[in-house]
Structures are given as structure tokens and as C-alpha cells.
N, C-alpha and C positions, 0 to 999 in steps of 0.2 A: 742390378739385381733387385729385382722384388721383395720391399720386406717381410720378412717370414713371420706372422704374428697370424694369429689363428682366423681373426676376421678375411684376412688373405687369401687363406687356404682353402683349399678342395676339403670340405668334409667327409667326403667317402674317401682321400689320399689319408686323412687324420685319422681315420676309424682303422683303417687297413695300418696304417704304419703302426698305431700305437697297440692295436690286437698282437702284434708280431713282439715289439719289443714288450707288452707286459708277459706274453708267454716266456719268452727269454729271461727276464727278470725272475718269473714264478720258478722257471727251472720243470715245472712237473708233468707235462706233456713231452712223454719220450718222442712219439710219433712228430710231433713236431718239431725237437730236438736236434734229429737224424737230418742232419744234410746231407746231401750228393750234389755234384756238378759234372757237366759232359759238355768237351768240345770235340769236333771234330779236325783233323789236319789232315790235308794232302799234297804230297811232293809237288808242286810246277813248274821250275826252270832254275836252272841255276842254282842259287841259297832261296829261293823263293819258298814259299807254302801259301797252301789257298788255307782257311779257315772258317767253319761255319759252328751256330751256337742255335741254335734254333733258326728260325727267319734270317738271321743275321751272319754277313762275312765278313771276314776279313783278309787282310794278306801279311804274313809274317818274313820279313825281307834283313838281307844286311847291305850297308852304303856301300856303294859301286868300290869303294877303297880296299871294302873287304871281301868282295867278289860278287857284291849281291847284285842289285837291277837298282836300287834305293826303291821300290814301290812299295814298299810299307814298312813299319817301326819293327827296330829290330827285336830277338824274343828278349832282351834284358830290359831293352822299353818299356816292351810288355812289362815284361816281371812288376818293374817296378811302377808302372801305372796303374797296375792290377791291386797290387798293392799301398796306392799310397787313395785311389779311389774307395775303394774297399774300407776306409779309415773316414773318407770324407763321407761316406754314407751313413755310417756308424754317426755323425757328426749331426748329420741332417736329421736321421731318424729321429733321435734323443732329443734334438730340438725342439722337432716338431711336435714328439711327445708330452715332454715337459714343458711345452712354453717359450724358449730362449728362441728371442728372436735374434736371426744371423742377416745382417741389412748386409753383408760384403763377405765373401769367404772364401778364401784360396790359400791353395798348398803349393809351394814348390819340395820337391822329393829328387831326393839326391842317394846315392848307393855307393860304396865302397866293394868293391870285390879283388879276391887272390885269383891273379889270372893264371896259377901257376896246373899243372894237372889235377885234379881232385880239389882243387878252390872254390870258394866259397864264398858269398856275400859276408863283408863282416863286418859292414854298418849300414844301417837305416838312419838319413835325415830328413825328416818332415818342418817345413817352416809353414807355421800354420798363420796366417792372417785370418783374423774376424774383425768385422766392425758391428758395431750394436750396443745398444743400451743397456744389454744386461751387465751385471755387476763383472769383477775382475772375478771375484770367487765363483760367480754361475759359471762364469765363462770356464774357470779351471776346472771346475768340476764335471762338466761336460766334457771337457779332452780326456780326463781320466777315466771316466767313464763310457767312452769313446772308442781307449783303446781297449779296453776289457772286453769292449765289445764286439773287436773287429778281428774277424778268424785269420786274417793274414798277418798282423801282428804280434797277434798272441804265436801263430806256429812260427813265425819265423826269431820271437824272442824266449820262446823253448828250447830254439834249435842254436840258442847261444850267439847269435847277430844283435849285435848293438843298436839299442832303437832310442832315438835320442828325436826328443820333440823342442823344439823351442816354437812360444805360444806366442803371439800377437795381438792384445787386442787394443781395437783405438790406436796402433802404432807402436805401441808402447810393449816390451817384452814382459810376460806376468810368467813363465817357465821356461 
């Protein structure tokens, strides 16, 4: 991985991310406040679905054990890729905003769910690795800052799902 330090960067990537996250910050631009998102799905075979997002598809599948074809991840994969990405983004922006260089940075995301009828996700684990020079405290303070920031954590620790982070950095556990 490339280290993230500003000489690094694409200045028009930096201009664009950190416009976004000071408006988010200020709070005062409704119009830019207002999200939406739209995916498209279409039945294909089996437990299959095609999937498209603008330009982009995909296939939403379950493993052959559970009757699918296995051609692509199944929708709880999703979920929770959607979700633990969604969090890494949040991660990069703030960095790249603020400075914090991230030389190494990976999640593994992990989910609890009641497979019972009407169940429910009822934990989020995020094990977040960073490597970088910045302090243990920048570092903490970017994760917290991180998840405040990231819309599918905040709805899904609304919605009373246990989101438990344990932070990493240099190796070493700092949350």
C-alpha cells in the first residue's frame, strides 16, 4: 500500500474528499445533507440475482450447499461488506482530510445473526489494522470519528446491533 501523506496524493482526490467531509462536519448544507442510493436487482436462476448500480454489476448468489450456483457472494456477504467498507471509507476520507497517514489498513468484519424467523443481526465485529506513524491517540481518534461518520454504522447501532471495534495499530491493540 502506498503511503497516504499528502505529497502522495492526487490533489484534486484531496480537494473533492475534504469539500465532502468539511460540509458534513459544518452540518449546514441541507441539499448536500440529503442522501439517496439505488440498486437495481433481477431474478436469474436458481437463488441467483443479476445486480447493477450505475455502469457496474454484480451477482448476488448462495453456495451450491444452500441451493445457489456459488457465482457470487451471498446477500449477508453483502451486508456485511457493504457495511464494514462503508466504515473503511469513512476511515480513508478523515485521513486524508486530516493528515493521518495510513501506510497499511485492513478490516476483517465479522457478524452475529438470529437465524430464527424475524432475526436479526445482533453484532458487528470490526478488527481494524493500521500501520502508520501517526500517534496511538490520532489513530483513536480517527476510528471514533470514523464511525460517527459512517451511515451504516450509526443505522445499524440505532437499530440496537452490537458494534464492537477492536483497533490495531503497529500490532498492538489501542481499543
Amino acid at each position: 500500500m502506498q503511503p497516504r501523506n499528502e505529497e502522495k496524493l492526487d490533489p484534486t482526490l484531496v480537494e473533492i474528499v475534504s469539500k465532502g467531509v468539511k460540509k458534513r462536519r459544518e452540518g449546514k448544507d441541507t441539499e448536500f445533507l440529503f442522501g439517496a442510493e439505488r440498486v437495481d436487482l433481477e431474478y436469474d436462476d436458481k437463488l441467483r440475482f443479476l445486480g447493477k448500480k450505475g455502469s457496474h454489476s454484480f451477482i448476488v448468489d448462495e453456495p451450491s450447499d444452500r441451493g445457489g450456483t456459488d457465482g457470487g457472494l451471498n446477500p449477508l456477504a453483502l451486508f456485511l461488506a457493504g457495511s464494514a467498507s462503508c466504515l473503511m471509507m469513512q476511515y480513508v476520507r478523515l485521513s486524508i482530510t486530516d493528515g493521518v497517514r495510513l501506510d497499511d489498513f485492513r478490516v476483517s468484519a465479522r457478524a452475529h445473526f438470529d437465524r430464527r424467523i424475524r432475526g436479526a443481526f445482533t453484532e458487528m465485529i470490526y478488527d481494524i489494522h493500521i500501520q502508520s506513524k501517526s500517534s496511538n491517540s490520532e489513530i483513536t481518534a480517527l476510528s471514533e470519528e470514523a464511525e460517527r461518520f459512517c451511515y451504516a454504522h450509526n443505522t445499524l447501532a440505532q437499530a440496537g446491533v452490537k458494534m464492537q471495534t477492536n483497533l490495531y495499530h503497529n500490532g498492538q491493540q489501542i481499543r
